[in-house]
C-alpha positions in Angstrom: 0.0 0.0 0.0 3.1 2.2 0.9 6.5 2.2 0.3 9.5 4.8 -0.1 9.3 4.0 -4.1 6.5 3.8 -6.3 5.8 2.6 -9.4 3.8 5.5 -10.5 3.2 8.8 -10.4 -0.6 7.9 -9.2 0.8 6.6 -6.5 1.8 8.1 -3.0 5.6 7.0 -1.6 7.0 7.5 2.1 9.5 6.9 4.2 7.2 3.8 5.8 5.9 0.9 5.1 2.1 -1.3 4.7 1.5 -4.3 2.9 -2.2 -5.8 1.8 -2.2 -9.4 2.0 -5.1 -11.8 0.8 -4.9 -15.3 2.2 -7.4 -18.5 2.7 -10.1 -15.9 2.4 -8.6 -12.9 5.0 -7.9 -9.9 4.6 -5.2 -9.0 6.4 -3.3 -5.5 6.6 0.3 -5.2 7.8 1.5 -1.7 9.2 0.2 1.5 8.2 3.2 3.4 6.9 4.0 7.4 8.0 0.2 8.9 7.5 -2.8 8.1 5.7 -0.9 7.9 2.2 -1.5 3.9 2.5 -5.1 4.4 2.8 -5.3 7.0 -0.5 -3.1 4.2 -2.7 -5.7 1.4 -1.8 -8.3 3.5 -3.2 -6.7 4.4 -6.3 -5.8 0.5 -6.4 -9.4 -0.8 -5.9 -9.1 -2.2 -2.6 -11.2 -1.7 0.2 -9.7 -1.6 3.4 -12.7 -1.2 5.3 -13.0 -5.2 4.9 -9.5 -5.6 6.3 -10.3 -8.5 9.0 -6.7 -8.2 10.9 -4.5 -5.1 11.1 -0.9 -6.0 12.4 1.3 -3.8 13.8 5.1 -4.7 13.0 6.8 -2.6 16.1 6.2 1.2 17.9 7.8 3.6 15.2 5.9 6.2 13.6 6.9 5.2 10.1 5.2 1.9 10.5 2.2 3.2 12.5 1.9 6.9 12.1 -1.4 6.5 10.0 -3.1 4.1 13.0 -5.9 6.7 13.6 -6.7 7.0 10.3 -7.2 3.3 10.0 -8.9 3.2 13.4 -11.8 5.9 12.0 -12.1 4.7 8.6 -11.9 0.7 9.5 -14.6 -0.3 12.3 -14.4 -4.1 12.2 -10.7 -5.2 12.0 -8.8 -6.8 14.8 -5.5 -4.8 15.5 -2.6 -7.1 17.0 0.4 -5.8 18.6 3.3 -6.1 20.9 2.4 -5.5 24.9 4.8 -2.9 24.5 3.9 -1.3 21.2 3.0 1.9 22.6 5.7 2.9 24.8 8.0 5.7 23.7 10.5 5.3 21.2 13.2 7.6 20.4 16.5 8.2 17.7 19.4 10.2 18.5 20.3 12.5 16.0 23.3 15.1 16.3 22.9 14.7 20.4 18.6 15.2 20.5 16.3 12.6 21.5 13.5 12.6 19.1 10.2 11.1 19.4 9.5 8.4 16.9 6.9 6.5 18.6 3.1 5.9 18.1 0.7 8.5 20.1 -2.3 6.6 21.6 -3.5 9.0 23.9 -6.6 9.5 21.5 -7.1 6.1 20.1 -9.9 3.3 20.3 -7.3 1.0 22.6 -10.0 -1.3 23.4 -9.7 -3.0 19.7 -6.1 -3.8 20.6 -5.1 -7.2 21.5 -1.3 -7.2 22.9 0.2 -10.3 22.5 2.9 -11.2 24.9 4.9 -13.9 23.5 3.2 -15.8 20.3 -0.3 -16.3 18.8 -2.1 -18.5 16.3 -5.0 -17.0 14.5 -6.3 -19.6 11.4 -3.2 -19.5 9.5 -1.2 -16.9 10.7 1.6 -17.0 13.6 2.6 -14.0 15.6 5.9 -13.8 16.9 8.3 -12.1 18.8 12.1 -12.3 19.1 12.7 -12.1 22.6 16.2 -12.9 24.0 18.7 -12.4 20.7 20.9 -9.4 20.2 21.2 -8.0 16.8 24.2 -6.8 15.6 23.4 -4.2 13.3 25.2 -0.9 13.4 22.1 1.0 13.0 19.8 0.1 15.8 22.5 2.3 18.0 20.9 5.5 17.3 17.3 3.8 18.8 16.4 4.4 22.3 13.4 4.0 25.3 13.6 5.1 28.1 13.7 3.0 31.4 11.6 3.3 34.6 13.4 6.1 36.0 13.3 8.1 32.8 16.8 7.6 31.5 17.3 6.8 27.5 18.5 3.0 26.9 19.1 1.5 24.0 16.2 -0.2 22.4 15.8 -4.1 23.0 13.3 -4.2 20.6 10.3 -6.6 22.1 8.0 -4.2 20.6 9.0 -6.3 17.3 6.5 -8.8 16.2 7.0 -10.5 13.1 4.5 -12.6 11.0 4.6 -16.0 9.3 1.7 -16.7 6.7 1.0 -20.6 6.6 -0.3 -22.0 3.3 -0.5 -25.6 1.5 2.7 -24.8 -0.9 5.0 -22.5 1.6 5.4 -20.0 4.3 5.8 -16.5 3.9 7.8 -14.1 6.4 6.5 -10.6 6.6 9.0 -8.4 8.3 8.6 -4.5 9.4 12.3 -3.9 9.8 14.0 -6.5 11.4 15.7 -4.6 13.9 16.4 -7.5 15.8 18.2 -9.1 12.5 16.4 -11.4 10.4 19.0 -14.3 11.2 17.3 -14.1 14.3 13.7 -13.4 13.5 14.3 -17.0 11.0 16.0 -19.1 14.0 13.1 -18.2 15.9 10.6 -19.5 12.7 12.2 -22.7 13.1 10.0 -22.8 16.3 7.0 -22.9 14.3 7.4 -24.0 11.2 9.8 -26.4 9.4 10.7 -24.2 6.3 10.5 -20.4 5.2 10.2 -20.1 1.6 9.9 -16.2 1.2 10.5 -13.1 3.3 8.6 -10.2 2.6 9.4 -6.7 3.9 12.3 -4.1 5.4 15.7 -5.6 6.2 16.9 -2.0 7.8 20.2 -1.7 5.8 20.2 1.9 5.6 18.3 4.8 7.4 17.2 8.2 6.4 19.9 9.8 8.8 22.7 7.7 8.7 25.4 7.3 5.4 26.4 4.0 6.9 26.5 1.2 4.3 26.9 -1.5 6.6 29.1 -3.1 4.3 30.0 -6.2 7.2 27.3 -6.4 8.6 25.4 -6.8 5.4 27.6 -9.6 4.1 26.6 -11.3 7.5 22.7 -11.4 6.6 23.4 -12.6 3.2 25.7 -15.4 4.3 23.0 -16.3 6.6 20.1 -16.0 4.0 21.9 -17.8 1.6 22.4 -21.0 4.1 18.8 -20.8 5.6 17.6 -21.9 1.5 15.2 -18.6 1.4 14.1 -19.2 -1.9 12.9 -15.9 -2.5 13.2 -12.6 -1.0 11.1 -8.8 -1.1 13.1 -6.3 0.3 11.9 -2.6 0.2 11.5 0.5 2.8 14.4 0.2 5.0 16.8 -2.2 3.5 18.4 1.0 1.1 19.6 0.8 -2.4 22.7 0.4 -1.3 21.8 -3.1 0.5 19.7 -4.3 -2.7 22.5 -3.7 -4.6 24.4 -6.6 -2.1 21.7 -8.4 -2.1 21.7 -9.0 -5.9 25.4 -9.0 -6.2 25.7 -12.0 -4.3 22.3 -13.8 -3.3 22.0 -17.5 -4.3 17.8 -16.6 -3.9 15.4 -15.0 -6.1 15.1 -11.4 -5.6 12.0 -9.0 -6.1 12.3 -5.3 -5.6 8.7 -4.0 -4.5 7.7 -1.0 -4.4 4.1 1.0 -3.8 1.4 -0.8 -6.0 3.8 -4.3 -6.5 1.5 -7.2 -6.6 2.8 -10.8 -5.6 1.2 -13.6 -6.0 2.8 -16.9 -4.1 
């Protein structure tokens, strides 16, 4: 629905991310992206999202969930599934400031929230989180909370829920960023399912304040990726151009670039 590309000039692009999936008959919407630009696209694509049946919400920054009370007054029926800890304050440091990049709820419905704590089965979709791994990605040093006295931390990230589609053929990984790493969102799938055959989503390889390519770090993903048999991979929002260059330079999977108003069909 959103994505910092688009296809078209029709199309709106952001710095964010939402994705429309259609599966065993639901309708399922993951993220929101920056602002109600998601909502405009699925208009001018045909799609309702009034019908969505489950809205899932990837982790607590604004890029990912700034247009939540838009969906929240236009949509009346979906459930909304998040982490417990969704809504707690999140922060980037940039040039010494703290800024606010969390998700206000101080004016939304909360009652149509349902926090899950640790993982949850709904028909064929598993909720996830990543508890207990350390990513070691350069660029989650600039993210912060703050503790129970008030002081800025370094985000651990179990605001992160990731999501696993289950159908006959495969299983499909949708992703919001992967802050935690996606070699340890996948060792955590092998909990639940034997295989993942495609990952959909951000792979956060680059920022909008940070010139850091990441060059180790991104050879460490795609040695990973490359062992775990992925057989086919949809990076966008965060992962950069810089890091979908890598990825095609020296993947051994099949690689799609999406961008606002992409369709996949698995």
């Amino acid at each position: 629905m959103v994505e910092n590309k688009s296809l078209n000039k029709e199309l709106s692009k952001e710095h964010g991310l939402s994705l429309y999936i259609e599966t065993n008959g639901l309708k399922v919407l993951f993220d929101v992206g920056e602002s109600k630009k998601f909502w405009k696209n699925a208009e001018k694509l045909g799609l309702n999202l009034e019908e969505v049946d489950y809205l899932i919400l990837s982790h607590g920054h604004k890029d990912h969930g700034g247009g939540l009370s838009y969906f929240l007054k236009k949509n009346k029926k979906a459930k909304i599934y998040c982490s417990e800890y969704y809504f707690d304050k999140h922060y980037k440091k940039i040039f010494g400031a703290y800024i606010d990049i969390g998700i206000p709820y101080e004016y939304l419905d909360v009652e149509r929230f349902n926090f899950v704590e640790n993982a949850l089965e709904i028909e064929n979709l598993k909720l996830f989180h990543c508890f207990n791994k350390e990513s070691k990605n350069p660029l989650n040093e600039s993210l912060y909370i703050k503790n129970n006295d008030g002081e800025y931390i370094k985000d651990d990230f179990r605001h992160e829920l990731n999501l696993i589609v289950k159908e006959e053929k495969q299983n499909v990984l949708f992703i919001g960023c992967a802050h935690m790493g996606v070699e340890n969102v996948l060792d955590e799938c092998k909990l639940n399912v034997d295989k993942i055959n495609t990952i959909i989503g951000g792979l956060h390889l680059s920022s909008r304040t940070s010139l850091n390519k990441n060059e180790k770090y991104i050879d460490e993903i795609l040695e990973y990726l490359n062992k775990a048999e992925v057989e086919a991979l949809y990076p966008c929002h965060c992962t950069g151009e810089y890091g979908m260059k890598k990825i095609i330079e020296k993947s051994r999977f099949h690689i799609f670039d999406i961008q606002t108003g992409s369709k996949i069909n698995l």
